[in-house]
N, C-alpha and C positions, 0 to 999 in steps of 0.2 A: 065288519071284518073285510078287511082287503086280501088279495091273493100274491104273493110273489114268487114269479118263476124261475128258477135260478139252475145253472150247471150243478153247484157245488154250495153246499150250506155248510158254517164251519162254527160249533157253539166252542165259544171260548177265547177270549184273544191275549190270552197268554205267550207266553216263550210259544208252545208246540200250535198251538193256532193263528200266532201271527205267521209264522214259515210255512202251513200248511196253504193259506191265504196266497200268500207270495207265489208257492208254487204252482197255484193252477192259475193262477192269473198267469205263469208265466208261460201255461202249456195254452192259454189262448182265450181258456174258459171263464165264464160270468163266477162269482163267488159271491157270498156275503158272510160277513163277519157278525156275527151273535154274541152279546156280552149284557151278561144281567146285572154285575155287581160296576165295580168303579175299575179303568181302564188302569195298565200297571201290572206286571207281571210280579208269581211269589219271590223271587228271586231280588226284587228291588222293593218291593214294600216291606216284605217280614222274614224274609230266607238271607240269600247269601249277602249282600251289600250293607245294608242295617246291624250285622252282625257282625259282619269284620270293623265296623266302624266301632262299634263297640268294646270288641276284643282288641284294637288298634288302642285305644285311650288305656283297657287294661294293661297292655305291655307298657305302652310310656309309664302309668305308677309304679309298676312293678321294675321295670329297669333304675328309675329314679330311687329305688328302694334299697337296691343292691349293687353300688357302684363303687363300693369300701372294698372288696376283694384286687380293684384291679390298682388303688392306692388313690381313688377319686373319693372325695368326701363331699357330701352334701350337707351343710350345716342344716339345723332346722329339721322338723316332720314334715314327710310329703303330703301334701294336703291334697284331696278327692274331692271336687266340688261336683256333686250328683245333678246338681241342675246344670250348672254349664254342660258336661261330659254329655248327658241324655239332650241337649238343647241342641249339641252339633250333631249326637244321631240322626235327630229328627230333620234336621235343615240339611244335611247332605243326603239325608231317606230321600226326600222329597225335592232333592235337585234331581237324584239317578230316577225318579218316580218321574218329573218331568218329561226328563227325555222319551220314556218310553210316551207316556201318555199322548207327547209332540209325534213320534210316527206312527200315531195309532190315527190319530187327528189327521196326517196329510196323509191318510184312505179316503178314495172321494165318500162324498157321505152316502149316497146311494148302496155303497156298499157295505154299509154297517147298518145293524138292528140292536139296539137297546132295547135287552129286555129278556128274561128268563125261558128259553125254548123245552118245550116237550113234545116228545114223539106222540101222533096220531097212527103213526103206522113206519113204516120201514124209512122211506124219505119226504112226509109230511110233517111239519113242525109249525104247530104253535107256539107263539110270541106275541103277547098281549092283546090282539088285536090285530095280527098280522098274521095270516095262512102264508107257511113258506113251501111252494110244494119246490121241491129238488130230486135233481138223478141222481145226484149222491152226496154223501153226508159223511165228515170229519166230525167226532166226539174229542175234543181237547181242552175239560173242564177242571183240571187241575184237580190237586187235594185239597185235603185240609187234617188238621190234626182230630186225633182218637183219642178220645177221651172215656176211659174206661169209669161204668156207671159208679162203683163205689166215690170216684173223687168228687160226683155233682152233690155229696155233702157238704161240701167246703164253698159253696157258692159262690160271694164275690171274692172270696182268698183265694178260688183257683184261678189259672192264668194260665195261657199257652201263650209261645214265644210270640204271638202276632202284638199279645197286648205288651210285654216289655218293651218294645220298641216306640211306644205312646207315652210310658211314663214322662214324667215332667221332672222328675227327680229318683234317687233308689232309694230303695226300702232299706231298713236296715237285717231283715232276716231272709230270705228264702230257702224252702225246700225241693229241691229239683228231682222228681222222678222218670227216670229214663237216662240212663250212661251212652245215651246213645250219640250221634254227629252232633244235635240241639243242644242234649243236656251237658256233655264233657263242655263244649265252647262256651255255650251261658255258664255254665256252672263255674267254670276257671275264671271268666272275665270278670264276673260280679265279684268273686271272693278275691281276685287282685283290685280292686274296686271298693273293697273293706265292707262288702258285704257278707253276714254273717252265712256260711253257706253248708247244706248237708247234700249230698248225691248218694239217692237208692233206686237202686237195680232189681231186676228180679234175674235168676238163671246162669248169674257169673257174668255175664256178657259187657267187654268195656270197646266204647265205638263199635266198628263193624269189624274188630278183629277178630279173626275164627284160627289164628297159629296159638295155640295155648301158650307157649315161650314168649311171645310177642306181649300176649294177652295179661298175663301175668305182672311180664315186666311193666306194663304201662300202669296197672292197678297200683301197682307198689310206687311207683313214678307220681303219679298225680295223689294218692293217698299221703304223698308228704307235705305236699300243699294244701289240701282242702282235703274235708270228709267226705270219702267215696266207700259204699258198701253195694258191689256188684250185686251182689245174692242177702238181699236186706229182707228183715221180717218185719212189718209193719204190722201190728197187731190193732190198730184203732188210729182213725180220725177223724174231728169234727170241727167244727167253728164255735170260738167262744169268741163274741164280741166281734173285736174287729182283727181278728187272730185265727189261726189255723191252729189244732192243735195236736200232733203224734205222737203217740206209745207206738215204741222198736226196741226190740232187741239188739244194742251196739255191738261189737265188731269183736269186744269182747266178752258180750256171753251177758251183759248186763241191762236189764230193762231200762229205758230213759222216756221221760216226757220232757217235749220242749214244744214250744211256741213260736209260730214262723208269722209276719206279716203276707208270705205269700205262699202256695205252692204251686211251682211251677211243671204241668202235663206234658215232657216228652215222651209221650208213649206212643211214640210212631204216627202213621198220616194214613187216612182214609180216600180211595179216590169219592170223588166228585161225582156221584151219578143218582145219587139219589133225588128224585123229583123229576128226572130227565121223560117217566116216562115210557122208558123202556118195555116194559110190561104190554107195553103195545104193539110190541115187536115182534118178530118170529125168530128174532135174536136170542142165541142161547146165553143163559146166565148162567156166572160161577154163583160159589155161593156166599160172593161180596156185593152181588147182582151187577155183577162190571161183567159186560160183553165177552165170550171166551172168543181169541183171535188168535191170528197167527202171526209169530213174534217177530219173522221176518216181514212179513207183507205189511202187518198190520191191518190186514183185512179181516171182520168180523164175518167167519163161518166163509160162505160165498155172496155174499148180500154187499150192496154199493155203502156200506157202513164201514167206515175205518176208526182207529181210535190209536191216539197220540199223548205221548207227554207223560206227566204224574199221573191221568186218569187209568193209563194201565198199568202203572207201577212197576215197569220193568228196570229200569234205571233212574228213579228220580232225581236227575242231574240236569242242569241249562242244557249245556252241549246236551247231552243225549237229547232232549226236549226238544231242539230246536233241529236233529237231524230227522228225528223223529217226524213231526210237523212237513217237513221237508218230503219225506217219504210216503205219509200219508195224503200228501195234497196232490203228489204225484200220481202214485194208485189212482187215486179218486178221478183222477181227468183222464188217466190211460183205460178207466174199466169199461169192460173187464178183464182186460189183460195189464194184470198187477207184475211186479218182480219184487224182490225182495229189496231192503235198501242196506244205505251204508252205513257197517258200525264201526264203529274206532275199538280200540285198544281198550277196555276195562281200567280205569283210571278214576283213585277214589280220595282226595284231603279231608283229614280233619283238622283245622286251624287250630289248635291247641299247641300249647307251648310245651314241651317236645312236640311237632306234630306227628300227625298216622299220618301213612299213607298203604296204600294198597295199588298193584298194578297186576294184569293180566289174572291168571289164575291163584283162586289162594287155597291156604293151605286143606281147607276143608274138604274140596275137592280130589286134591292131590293125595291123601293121608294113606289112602289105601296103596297108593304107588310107593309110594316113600317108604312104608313099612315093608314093603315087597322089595327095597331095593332098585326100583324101577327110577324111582327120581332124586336127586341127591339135592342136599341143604347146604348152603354157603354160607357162613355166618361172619358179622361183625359187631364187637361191642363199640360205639362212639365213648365210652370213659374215656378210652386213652387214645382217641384219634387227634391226631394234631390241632388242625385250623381249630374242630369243635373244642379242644381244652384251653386254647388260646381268646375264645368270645366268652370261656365259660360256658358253656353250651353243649357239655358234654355227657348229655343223659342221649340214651339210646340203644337200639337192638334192632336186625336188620335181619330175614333171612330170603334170602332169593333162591328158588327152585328153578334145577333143570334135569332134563329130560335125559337118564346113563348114556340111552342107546346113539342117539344125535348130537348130545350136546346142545339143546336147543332151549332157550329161554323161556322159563314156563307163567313166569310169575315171581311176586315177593309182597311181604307185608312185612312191616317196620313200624318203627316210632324213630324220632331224631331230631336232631336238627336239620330246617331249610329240608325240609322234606316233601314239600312242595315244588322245588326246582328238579331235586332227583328223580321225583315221579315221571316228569315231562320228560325226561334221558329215556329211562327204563320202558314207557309208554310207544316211543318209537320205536325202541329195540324189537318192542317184540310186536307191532304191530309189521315192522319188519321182518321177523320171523329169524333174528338173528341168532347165532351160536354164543356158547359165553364164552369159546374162544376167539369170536370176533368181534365180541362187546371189549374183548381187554386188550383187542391191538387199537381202536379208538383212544384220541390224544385225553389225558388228566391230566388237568394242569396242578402246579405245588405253590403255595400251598392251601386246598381246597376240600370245603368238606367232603366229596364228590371221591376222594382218595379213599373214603371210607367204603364204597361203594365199590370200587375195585377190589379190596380185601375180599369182600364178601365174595366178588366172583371169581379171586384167585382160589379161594378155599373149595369153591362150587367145581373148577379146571381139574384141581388137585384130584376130585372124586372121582372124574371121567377117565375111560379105556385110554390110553396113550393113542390109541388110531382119531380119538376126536380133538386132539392138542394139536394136529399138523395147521 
């Protein structure tokens, strides 16, 4: 065993450990970067990059599909070629994998350990063969997916999203449980992709919508495309052969068995900490044994332990991960004199065709104001908004919340079109802290889907005292 002595020890070199890394390097201090699996953030291997790449070749068939409405014919059947489609996943996976893996590599090596770390005590950390003693310690080990025990029946037929991204070609069946970010995106692309496809839910729950109006309309929105059952009964399954196999009660009222080559586990992400150790800690545990800290400092208790990124699960997002990181590397060189860091605006996409999106506060939160009269709802349906009927593109429902008393931007969740660009509008508004009568003297240009978005907050104006319209 060797000993290494270091300012700041950082396990993980992810999104929230490579920025946490950066930071104390850049307050002056020695660091070392801990990494026991293969270098590559989730975000370029199996999360967001891999998947838009995927969902990307689903719109191209799907547009190719539906080009007779606007008087363009495509002679011929669009053909799916599963091994080409899955053959660019993987080669542009592993160009965006490159890059990370290339700034991971120009860290002098001195400052990287390969190799699995567990705590000995508050800031001693074993790693195979190497004592790291440290004055302070960043926890930034990312997730991974939950996989709940009944599905380890289905052995090699279950699948989380890390293994779609390997295949070589697509199956012709899967079953996706979980309507959550993972399963609506896989679930929509493979079935635009002439994959046979079912999506079951437990609880009602579609994405991370929490406005029932929103939530509704989306159900009924993607249930016209592929089979979606929020609140699904699965009554049995197992493996016959090389097949999965489920008894459910359908959507209406009727028992079915079918046969899927896969089923696919989105049932939400586990942090990363098990093996870490911990238990050697005088670190208090929740009861997911993830460090309990404080959500601004990210300081575990009062102890030179911080923790970042997916591992504490507060925003599992790059950005958040990477301001995160940012925050904790910072603490860790300032301790013990921590401050709180910076958050942005609450800001959340589902790539899905209407897509979600979510900003600021949503309505879950708000409901008790709302029923009080306290917050009023600004609505717009995209049917009949312009630019979106003119792309065809006109599925959608929007509702943004504001504050009677101020007029002040509280929030909104939707589905829609390019609902991904709107979020970024809405996102500074309110991390601005703006009025929504000063969201609507801001220029909308004609003709843009963005006009749909003004409705919504002339409807939200309308509800407010005349004294917050000046």
């Amino acid at each position: 065993m060797r000993t290494l002595n270091i300012d700041i020890a950082v396990i993980g070199a992810g999104t929230a450990g490579l920025a946490a890394y950066r930071a104390a390097k850049a307050h002056g201090k020695s660091a070392v970067l801990i990494e026991g699996g293969p270098y590559g953030t989730t975000c370029a291997r199996v999360g967001c990059m891999p998947s838009k790449l995927l969902i990307a070749a689903a719109e191209a068939a799907h547009e190719a599909r539906h080009t007779a409405p606007f008087g363009v014919h495509v002679d011929g059947e669009v053909r799916v070629d599963g091994r080409e489609v899955m053959a660019r996943v993987r080669s542009e996976r592993d160009r965006f994998v490159g890059f990370v893996v290339a700034s991971v590599e120009n860290i002098p090596a001195e400052d990287r350990l390969q190799g699995y770390a567990r705590f000995i005590d508050n800031t001693t950390l074993e790693v195979g063969e190497v004592t790291v003693q440290a004055q302070r310690v960043v926890i930034a080990t990312g997730s991974s997916p939950a996989i709940p025990a009944p599905f380890r029946a289905l052995e090699d037929r279950l699948i989380i999203n890390d293994d779609v991204f390997s295949w070589e070609a697509l199956p012709e069946s899967v079953a996706v449980f979980g309507p959550g970010v993972i399963g609506l995106e896989l679930g929509q692309a493979l079935a635009r992709l002439g994959v046979r496809i079912r999506v079951f839910g437990v609880g009602g729950g579609v994405g991370p919508l929490s406005d029932p109006a929103i939530r509704e309309y989306a159900r009924e929105t993607f249930s016209r495309e592929f089979y979606l059952d929020p609140d699904a009964r699965v009554e049995k399954m197992e493996k016959e052969g090389n097949q999965a196999v489920l008894t459910f009660i359908d959507r209406e009222g009727q028992r079915q068995t079918e046969r899927f080559d896969y089923v696919l586990a989105a049932t939400g992400r586990t942090p990363n900490v098990r093996g870490l150790g911990l238990e050697n800690t005088t670190l208090q545990l929740d009861s997911r044994g993830v460090p309990i800290f404080d959500k601004a400092t990210l300081q575990c208790g009062t102890s030179p332990v911080f923790i970042a990124g997916d591992a504490n699960n507060i925003l599992p997002l790059l950005h958040e991960a990477a301001d995160e990181g940012k925050t904790a590397g910072e603490n860790a060189a300032r301790y013990p004199h921590v401050a709180a860091g910076h958050r942005r605006a609450p800001i959340g996409v589902v790539f899905t065709d209407p897509q979600i999106a979510m900003v600021g506060e949503r309505q879950a939160s708000l409901a008790a104001d709302i029923e009080a009269g306290q917050v009023v709802v600004g609505v717009v349906s995209f049917e009949d908004q312009g630019r979106s009927r003119v792309m065809l593109k006109n599925r959608g429902l929007m509702h943004v919340y504001a504050d009677k008393a101020t007029g002040r931007f509280l929030g909104a969740e939707w589905i829609g079109p390019r609902a991904e660009n709107i979020a970024h509008t809405l996102a500074w508004a309110y991390q601005l802290g703006l009025t929504v009568p000063q969201m609507l003297e801001m220029p909308f240009y004609h003709p843009v889907v963005e006009e749909g978005l003004r409705t919504a907050l002339r409807d939200a104006a309308a509800q407010l005292p005349s004294a917050n319209l000046a």
